[in-house]
N, CA, C and O atoms as a CHARMM CRD file, in Angstrom:
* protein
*
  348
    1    1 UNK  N    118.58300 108.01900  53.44600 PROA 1      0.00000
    2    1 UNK  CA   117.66400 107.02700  53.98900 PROA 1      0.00000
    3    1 UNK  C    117.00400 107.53500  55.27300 PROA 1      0.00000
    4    1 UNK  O    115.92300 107.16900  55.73300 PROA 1      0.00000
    5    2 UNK  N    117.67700 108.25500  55.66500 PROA 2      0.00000
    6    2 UNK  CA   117.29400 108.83800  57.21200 PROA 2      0.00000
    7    2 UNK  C    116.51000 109.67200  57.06300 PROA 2      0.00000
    8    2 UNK  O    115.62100 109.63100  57.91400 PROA 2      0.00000
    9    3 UNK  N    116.40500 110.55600  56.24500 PROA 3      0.00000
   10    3 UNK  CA   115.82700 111.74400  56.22400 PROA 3      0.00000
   11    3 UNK  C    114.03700 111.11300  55.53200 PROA 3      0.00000
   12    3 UNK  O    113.09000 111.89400  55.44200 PROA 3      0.00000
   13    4 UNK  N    113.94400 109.71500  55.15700 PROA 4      0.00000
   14    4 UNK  CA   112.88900 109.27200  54.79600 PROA 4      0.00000
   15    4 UNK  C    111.95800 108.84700  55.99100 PROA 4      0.00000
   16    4 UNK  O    110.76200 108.70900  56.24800 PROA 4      0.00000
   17    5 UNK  N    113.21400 108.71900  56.58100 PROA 5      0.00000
   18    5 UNK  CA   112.15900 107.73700  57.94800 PROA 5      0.00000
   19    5 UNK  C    111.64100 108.90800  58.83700 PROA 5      0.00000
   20    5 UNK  O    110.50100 108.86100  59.30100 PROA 5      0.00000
   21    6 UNK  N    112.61800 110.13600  59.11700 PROA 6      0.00000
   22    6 UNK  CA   112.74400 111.04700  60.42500 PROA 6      0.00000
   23    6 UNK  C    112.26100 112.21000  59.55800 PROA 6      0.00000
   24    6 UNK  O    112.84200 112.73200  58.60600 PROA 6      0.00000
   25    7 UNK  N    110.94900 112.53400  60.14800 PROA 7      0.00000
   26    7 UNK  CA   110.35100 113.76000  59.03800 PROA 7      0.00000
   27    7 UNK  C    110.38500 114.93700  60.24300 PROA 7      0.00000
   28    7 UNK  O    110.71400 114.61600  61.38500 PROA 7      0.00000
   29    8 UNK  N    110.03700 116.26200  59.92100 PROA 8      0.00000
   30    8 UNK  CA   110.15700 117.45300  61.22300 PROA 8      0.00000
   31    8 UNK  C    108.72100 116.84700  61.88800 PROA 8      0.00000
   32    8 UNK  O    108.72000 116.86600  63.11800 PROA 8      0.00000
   33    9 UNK  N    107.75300 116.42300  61.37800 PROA 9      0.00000
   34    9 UNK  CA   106.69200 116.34400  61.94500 PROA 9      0.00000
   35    9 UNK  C    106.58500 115.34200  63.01000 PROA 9      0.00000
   36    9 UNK  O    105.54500 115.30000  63.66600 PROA 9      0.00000
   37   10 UNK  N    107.48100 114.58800  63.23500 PROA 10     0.00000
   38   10 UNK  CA   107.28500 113.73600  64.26000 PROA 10     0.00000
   39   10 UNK  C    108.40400 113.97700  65.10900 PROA 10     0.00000
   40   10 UNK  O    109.06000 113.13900  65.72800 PROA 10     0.00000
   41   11 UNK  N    108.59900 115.61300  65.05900 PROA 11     0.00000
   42   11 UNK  CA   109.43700 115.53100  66.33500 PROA 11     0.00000
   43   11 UNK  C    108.83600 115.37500  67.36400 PROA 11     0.00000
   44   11 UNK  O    109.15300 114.57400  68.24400 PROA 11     0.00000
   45   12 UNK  N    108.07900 115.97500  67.37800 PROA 12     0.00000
   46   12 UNK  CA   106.85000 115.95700  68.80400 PROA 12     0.00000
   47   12 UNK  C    106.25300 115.20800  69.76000 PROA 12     0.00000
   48   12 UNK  O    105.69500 115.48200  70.82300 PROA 12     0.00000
   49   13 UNK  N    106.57300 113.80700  68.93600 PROA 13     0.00000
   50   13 UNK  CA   106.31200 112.94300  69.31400 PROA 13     0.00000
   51   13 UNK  C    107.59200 111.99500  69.75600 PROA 13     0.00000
   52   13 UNK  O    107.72600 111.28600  70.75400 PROA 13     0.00000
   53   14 UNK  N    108.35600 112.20800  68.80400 PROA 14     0.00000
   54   14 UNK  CA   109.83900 111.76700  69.53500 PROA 14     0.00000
   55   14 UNK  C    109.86800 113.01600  70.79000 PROA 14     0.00000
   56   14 UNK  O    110.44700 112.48000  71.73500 PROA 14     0.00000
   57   15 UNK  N    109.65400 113.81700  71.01100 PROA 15     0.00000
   58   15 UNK  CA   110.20800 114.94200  72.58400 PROA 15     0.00000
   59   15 UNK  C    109.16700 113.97300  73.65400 PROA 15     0.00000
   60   15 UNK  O    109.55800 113.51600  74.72800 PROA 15     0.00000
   61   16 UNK  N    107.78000 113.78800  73.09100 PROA 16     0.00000
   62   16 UNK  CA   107.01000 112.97700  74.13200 PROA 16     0.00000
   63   16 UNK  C    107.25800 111.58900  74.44800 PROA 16     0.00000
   64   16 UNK  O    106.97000 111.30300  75.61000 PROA 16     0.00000
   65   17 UNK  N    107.69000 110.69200  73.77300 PROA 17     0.00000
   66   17 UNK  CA   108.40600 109.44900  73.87700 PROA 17     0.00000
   67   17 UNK  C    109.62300 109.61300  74.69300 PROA 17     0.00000
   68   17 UNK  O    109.92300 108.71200  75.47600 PROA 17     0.00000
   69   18 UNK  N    110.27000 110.54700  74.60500 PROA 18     0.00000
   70   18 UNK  CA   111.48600 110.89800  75.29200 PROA 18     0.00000
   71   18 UNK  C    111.49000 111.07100  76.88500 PROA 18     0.00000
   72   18 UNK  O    111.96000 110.36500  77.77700 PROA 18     0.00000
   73   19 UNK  N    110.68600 112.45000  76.90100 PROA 19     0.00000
   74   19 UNK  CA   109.97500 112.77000  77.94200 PROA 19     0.00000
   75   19 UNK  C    109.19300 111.14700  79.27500 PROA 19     0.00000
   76   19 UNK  O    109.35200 110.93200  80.47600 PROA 19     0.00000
   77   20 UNK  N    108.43600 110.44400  78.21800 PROA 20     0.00000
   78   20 UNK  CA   108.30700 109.42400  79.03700 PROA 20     0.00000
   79   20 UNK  C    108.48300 108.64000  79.59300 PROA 20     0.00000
   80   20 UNK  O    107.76300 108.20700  80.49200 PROA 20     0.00000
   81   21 UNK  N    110.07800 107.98400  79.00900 PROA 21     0.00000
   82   21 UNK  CA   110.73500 107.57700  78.75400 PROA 21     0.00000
   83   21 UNK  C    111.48400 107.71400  80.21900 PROA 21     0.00000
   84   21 UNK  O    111.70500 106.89100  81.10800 PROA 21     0.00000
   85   22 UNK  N    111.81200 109.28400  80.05900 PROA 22     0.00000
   86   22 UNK  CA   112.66500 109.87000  80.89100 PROA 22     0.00000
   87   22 UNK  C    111.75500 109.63800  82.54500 PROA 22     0.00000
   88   22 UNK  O    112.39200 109.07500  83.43500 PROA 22     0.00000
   89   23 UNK  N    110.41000 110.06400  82.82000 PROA 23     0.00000
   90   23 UNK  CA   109.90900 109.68100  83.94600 PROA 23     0.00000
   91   23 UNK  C    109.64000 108.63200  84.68800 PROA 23     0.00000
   92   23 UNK  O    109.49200 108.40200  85.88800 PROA 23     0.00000
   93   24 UNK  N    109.58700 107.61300  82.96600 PROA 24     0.00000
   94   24 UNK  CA   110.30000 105.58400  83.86700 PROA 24     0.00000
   95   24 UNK  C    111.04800 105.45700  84.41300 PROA 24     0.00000
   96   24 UNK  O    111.01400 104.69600  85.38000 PROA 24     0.00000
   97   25 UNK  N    111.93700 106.03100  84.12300 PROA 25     0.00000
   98   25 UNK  CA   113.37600 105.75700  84.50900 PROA 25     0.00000
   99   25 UNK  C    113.62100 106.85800  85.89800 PROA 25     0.00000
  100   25 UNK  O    114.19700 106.48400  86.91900 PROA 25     0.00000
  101   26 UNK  N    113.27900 107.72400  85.78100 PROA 26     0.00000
  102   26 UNK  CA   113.25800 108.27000  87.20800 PROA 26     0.00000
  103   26 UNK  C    112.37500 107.67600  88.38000 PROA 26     0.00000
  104   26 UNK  O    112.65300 107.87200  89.56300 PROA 26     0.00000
  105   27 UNK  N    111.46000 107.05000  88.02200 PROA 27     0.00000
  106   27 UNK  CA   110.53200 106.48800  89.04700 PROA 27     0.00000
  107   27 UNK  C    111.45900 104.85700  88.95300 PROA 27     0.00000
  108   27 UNK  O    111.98300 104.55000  90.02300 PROA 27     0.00000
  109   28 UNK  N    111.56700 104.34900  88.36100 PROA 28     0.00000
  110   28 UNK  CA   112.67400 103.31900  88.42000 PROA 28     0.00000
  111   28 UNK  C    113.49700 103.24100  88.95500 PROA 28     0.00000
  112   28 UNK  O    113.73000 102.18800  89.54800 PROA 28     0.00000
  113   29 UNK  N    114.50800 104.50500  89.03400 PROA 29     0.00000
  114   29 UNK  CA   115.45900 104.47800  89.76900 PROA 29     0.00000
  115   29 UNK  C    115.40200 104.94500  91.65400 PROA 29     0.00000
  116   29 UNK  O    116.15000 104.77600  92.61600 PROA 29     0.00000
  117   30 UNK  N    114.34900 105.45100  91.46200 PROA 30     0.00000
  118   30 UNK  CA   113.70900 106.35500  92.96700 PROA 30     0.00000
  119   30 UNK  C    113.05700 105.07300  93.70800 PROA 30     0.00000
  120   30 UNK  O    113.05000 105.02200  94.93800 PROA 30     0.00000
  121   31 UNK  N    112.36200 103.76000  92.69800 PROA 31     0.00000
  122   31 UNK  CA   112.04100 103.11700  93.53400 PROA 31     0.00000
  123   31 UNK  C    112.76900 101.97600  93.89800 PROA 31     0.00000
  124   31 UNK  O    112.49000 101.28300  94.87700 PROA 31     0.00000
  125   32 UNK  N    113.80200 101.74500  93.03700 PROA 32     0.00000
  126   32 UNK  CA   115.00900 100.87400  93.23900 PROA 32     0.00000
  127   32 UNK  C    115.98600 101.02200  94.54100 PROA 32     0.00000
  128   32 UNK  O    116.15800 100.25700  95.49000 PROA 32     0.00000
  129   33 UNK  N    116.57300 102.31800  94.22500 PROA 33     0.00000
  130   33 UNK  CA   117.37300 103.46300  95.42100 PROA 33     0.00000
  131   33 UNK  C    116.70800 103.35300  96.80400 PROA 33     0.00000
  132   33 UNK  O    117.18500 102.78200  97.78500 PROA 33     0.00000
  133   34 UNK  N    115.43600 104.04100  96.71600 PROA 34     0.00000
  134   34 UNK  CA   114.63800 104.68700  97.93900 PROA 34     0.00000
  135   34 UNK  C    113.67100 103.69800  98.63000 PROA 34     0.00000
  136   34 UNK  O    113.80600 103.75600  99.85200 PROA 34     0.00000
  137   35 UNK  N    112.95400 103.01300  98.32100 PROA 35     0.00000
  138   35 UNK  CA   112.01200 102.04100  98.66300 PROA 35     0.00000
  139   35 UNK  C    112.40500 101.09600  99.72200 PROA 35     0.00000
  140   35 UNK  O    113.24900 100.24300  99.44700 PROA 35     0.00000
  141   36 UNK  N    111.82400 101.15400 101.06000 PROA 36     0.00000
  142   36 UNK  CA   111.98300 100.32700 101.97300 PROA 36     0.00000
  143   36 UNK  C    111.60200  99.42500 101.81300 PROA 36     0.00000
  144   36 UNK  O    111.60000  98.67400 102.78800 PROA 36     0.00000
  145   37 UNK  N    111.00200  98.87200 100.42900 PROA 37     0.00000
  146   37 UNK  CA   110.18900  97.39000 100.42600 PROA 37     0.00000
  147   37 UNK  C    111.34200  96.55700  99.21800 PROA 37     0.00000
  148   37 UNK  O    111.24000  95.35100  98.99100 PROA 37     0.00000
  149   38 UNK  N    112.03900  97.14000  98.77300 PROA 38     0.00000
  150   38 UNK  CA   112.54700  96.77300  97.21900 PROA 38     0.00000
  151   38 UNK  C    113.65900  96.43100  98.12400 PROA 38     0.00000
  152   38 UNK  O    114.05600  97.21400  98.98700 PROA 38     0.00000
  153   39 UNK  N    114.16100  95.26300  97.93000 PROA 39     0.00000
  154   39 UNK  CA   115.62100  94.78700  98.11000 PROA 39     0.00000
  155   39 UNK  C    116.34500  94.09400  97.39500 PROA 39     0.00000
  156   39 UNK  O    116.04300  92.90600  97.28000 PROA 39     0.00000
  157   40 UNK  N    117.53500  94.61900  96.68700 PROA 40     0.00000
  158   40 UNK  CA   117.85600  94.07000  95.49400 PROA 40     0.00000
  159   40 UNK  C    118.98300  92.67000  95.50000 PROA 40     0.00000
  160   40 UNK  O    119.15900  91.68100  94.78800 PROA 40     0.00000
  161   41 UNK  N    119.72200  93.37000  97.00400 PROA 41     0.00000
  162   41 UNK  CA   120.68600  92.06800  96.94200 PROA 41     0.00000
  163   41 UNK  C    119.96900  91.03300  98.05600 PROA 41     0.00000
  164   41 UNK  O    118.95400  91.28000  98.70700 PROA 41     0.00000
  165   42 UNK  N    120.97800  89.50500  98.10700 PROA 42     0.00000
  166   42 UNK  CA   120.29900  88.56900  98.75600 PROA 42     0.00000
  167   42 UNK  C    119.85400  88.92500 100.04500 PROA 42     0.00000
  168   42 UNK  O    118.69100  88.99500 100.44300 PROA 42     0.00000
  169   43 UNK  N    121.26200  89.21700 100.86500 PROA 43     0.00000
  170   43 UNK  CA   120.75700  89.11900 102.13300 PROA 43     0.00000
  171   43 UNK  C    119.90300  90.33700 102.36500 PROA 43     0.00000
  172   43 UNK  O    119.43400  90.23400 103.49900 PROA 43     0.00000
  173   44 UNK  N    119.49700  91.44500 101.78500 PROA 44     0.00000
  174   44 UNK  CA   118.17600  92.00900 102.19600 PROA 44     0.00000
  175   44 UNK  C    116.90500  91.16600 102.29000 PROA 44     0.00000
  176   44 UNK  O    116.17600  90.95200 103.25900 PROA 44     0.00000
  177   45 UNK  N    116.81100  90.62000 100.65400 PROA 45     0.00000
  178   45 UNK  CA   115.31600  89.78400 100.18900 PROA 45     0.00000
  179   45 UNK  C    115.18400  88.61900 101.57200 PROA 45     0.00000
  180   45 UNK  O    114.04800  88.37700 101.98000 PROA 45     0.00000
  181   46 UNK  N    116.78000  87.71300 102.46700 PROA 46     0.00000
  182   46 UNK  CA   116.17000  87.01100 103.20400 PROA 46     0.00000
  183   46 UNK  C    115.84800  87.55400 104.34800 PROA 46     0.00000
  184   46 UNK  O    115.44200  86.84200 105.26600 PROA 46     0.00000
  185   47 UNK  N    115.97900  88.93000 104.48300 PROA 47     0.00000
  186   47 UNK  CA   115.54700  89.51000 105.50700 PROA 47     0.00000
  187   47 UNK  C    113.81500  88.90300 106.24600 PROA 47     0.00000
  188   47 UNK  O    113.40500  88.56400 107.35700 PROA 47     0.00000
  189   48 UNK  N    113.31900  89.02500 105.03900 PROA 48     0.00000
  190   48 UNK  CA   111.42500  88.74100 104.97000 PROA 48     0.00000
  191   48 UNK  C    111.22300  90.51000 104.94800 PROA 48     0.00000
  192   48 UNK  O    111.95300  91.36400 104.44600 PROA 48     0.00000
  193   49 UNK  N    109.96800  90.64500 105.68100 PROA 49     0.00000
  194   49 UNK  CA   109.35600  91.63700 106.17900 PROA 49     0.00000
  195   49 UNK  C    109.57700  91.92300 107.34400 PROA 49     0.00000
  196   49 UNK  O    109.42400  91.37600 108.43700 PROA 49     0.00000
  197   50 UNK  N    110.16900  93.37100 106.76500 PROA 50     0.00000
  198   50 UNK  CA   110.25900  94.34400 107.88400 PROA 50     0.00000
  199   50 UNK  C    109.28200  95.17200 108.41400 PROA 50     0.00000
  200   50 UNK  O    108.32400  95.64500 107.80300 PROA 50     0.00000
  201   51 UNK  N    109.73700  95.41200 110.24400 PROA 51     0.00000
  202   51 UNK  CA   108.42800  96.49900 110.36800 PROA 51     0.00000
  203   51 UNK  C    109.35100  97.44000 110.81000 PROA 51     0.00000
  204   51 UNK  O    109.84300  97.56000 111.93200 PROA 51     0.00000
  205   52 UNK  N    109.55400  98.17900 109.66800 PROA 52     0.00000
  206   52 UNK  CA   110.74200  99.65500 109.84200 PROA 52     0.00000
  207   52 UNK  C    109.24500 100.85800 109.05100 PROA 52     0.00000
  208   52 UNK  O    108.90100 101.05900 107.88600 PROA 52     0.00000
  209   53 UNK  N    108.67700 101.44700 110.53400 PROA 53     0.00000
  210   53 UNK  CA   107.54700 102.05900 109.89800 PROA 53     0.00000
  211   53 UNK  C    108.16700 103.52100 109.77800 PROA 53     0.00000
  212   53 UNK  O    107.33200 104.35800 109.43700 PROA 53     0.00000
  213   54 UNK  N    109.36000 103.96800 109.97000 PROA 54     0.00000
  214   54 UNK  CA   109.82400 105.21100 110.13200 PROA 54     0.00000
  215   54 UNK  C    110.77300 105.51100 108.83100 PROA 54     0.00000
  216   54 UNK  O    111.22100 106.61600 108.52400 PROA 54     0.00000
  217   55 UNK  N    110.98700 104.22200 108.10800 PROA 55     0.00000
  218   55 UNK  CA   111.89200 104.64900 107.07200 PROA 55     0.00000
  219   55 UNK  C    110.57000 104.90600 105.53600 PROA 55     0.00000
  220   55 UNK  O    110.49400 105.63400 104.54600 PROA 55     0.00000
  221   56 UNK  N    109.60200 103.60800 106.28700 PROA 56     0.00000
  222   56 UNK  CA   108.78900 103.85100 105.34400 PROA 56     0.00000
  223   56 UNK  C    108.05400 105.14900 105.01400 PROA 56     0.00000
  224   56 UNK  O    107.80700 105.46800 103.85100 PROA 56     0.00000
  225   57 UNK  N    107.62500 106.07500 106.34200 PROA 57     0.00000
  226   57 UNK  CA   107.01900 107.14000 106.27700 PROA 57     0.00000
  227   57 UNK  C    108.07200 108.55800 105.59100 PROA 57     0.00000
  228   57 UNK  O    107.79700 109.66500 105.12900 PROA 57     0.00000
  229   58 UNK  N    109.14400 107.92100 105.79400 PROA 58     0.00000
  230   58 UNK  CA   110.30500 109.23800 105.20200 PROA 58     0.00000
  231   58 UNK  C    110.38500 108.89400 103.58300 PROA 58     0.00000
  232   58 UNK  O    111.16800 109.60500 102.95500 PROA 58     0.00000
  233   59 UNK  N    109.78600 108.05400 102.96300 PROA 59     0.00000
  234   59 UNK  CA   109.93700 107.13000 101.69400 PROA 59     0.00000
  235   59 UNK  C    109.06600 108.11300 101.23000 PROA 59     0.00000
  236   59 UNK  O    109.33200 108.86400 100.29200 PROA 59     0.00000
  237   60 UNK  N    107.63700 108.12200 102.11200 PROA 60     0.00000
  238   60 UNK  CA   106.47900 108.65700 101.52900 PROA 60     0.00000
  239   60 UNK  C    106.37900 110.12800 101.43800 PROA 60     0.00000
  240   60 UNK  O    105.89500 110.59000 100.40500 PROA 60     0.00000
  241   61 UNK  N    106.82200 111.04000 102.50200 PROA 61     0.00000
  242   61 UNK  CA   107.30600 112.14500 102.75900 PROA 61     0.00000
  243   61 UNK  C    107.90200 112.86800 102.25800 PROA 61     0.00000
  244   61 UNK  O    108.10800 113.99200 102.71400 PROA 61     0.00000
  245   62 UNK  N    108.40600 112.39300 101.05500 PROA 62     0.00000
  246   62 UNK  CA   109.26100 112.92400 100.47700 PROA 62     0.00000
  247   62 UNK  C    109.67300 114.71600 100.03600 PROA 62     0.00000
  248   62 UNK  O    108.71500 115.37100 100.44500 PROA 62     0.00000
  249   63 UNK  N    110.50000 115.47200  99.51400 PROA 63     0.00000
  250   63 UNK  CA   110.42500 116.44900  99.47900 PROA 63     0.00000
  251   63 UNK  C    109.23400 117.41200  98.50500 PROA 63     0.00000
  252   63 UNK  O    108.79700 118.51500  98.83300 PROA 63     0.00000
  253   64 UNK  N    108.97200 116.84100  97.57800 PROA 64     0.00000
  254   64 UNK  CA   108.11600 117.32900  96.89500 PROA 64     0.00000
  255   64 UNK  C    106.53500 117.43700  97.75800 PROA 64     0.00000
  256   64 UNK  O    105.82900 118.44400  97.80700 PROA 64     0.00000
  257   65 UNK  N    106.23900 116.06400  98.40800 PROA 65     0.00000
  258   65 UNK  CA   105.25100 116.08300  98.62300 PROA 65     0.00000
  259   65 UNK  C    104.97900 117.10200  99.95300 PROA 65     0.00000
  260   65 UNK  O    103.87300 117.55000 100.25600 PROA 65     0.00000
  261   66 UNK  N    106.69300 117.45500 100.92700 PROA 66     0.00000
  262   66 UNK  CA   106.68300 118.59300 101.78600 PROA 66     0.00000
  263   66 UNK  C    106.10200 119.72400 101.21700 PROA 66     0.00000
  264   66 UNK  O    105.10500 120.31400 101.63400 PROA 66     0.00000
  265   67 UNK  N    106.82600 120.01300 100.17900 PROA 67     0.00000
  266   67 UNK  CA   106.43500 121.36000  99.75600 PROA 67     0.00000
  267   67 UNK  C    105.18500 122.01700  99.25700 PROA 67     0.00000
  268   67 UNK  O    105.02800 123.23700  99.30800 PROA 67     0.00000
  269   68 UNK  N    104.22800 121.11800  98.73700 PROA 68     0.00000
  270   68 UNK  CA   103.09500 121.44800  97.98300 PROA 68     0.00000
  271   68 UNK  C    102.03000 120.38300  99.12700 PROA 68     0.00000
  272   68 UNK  O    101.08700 119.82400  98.56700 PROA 68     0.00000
  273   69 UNK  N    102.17300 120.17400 100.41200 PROA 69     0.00000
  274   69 UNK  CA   101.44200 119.65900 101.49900 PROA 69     0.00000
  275   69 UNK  C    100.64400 121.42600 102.12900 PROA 69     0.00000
  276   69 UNK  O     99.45200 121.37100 102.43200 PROA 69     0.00000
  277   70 UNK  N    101.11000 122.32200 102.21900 PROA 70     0.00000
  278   70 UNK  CA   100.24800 123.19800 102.41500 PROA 70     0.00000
  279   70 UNK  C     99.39900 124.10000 101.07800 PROA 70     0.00000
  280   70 UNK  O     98.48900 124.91100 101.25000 PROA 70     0.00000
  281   71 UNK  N     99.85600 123.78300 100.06700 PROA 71     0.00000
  282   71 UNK  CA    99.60700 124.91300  99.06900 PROA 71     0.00000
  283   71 UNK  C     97.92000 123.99100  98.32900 PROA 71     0.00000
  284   71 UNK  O     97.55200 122.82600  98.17300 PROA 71     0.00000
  285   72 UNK  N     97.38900 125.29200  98.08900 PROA 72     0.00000
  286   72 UNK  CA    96.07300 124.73000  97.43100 PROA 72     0.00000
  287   72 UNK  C     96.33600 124.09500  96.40600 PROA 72     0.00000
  288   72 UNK  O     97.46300 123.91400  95.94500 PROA 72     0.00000
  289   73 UNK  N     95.17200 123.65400  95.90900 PROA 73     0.00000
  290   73 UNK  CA    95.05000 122.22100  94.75000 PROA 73     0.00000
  291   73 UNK  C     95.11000 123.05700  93.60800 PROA 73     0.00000
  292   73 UNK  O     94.89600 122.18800  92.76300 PROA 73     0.00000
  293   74 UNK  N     95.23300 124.02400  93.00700 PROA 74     0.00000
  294   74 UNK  CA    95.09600 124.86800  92.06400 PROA 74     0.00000
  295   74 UNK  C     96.28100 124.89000  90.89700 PROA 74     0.00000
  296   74 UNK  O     97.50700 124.88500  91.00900 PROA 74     0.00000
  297   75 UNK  N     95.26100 124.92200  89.52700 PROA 75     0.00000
  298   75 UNK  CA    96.33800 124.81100  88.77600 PROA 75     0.00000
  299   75 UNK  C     97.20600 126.27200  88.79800 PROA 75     0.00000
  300   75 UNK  O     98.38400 126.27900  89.15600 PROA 75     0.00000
  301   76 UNK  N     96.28800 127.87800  88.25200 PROA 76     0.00000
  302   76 UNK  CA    96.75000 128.69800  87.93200 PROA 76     0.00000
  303   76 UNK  C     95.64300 129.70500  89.66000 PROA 76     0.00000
  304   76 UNK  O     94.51400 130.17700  89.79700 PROA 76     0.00000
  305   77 UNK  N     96.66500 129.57100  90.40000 PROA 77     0.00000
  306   77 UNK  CA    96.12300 130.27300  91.62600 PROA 77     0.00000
  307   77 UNK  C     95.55200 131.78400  91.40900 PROA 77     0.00000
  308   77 UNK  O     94.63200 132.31500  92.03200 PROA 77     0.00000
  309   78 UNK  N     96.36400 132.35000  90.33500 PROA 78     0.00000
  310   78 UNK  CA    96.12100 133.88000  90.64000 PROA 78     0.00000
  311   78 UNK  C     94.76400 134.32200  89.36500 PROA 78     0.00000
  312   78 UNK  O     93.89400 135.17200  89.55400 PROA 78     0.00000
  313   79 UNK  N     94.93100 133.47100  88.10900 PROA 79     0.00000
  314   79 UNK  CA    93.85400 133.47400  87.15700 PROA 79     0.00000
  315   79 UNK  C     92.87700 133.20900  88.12700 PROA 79     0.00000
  316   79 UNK  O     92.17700 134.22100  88.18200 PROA 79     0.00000
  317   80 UNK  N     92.34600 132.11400  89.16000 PROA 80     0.00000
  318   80 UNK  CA    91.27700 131.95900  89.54000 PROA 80     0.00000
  319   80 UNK  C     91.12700 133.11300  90.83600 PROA 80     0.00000
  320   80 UNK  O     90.04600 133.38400  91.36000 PROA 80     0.00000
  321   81 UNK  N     91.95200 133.49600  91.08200 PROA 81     0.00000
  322   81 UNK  CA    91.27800 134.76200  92.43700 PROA 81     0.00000
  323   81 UNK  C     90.83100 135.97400  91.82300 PROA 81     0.00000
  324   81 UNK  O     90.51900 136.96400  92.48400 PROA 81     0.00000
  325   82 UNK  N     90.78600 135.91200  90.33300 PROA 82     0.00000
  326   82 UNK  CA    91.08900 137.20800  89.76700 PROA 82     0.00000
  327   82 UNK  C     89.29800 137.03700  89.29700 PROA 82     0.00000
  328   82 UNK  O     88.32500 137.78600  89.38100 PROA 82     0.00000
  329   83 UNK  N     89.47000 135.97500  88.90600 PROA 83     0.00000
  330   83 UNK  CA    87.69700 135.61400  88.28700 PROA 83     0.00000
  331   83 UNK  C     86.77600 135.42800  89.68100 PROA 83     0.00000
  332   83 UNK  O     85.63300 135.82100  89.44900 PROA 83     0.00000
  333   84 UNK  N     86.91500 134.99800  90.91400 PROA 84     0.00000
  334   84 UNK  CA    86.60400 134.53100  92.05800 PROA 84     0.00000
  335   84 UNK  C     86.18900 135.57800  92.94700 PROA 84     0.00000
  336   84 UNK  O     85.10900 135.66800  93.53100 PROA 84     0.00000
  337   85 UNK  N     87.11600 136.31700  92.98100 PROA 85     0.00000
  338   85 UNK  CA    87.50500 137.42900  94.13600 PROA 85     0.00000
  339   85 UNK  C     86.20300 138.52700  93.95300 PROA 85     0.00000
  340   85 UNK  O     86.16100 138.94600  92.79600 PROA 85     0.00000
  341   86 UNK  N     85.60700 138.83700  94.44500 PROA 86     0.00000
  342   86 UNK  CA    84.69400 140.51000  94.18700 PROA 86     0.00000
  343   86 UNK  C     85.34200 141.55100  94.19400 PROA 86     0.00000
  344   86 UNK  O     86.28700 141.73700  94.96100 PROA 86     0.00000
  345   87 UNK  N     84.92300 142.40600  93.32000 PROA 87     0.00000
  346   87 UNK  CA    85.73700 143.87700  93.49000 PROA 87     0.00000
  347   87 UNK  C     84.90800 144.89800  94.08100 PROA 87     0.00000
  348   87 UNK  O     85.36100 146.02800  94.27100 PROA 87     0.00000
């Protein structure tokens, strides 16, 4: 019965469903965890609004966005210096 429903051809699409799947749930959990605005138990939510502007900016800061904050916008850097560059 299985082998009717689950053909090789739609693996591809099960790896991309998966895949997406998988980046909900990481942004789900990153904004659950990490988020200075998300408060899950009570006495955070009666907190109200906070002005904690230093946790928020370390929220935003994050490591990824450290690392690729100096590097050009480029997909394939060295293909384009190669077409770009004069010889």
């Amino acid at each position: 019965m299985a082998s009717k429903w689950v053909r090789p051809e739609v693996y591809p699409l099960f790896a991309a469903t998966g895949v997406a799947i998988g980046i909900c749930a990481f942004s789900l959990l990153r904004n659950i965890t990490g988020n200075p605005e998300v408060r899950v138990n009570k006495m955070g939510r009666a907190a109200g609004v906070l002005e904690n502007h230093e946790e928020g900016r370390r929220y935003a800061e994050h490591g990824l966005r450290a690392y690729v904050q100096d590097k050009t916008p480029e997909i394939m850097p060295g293909i384009n210096k190669f077409f770009t560059s004069p010889k």
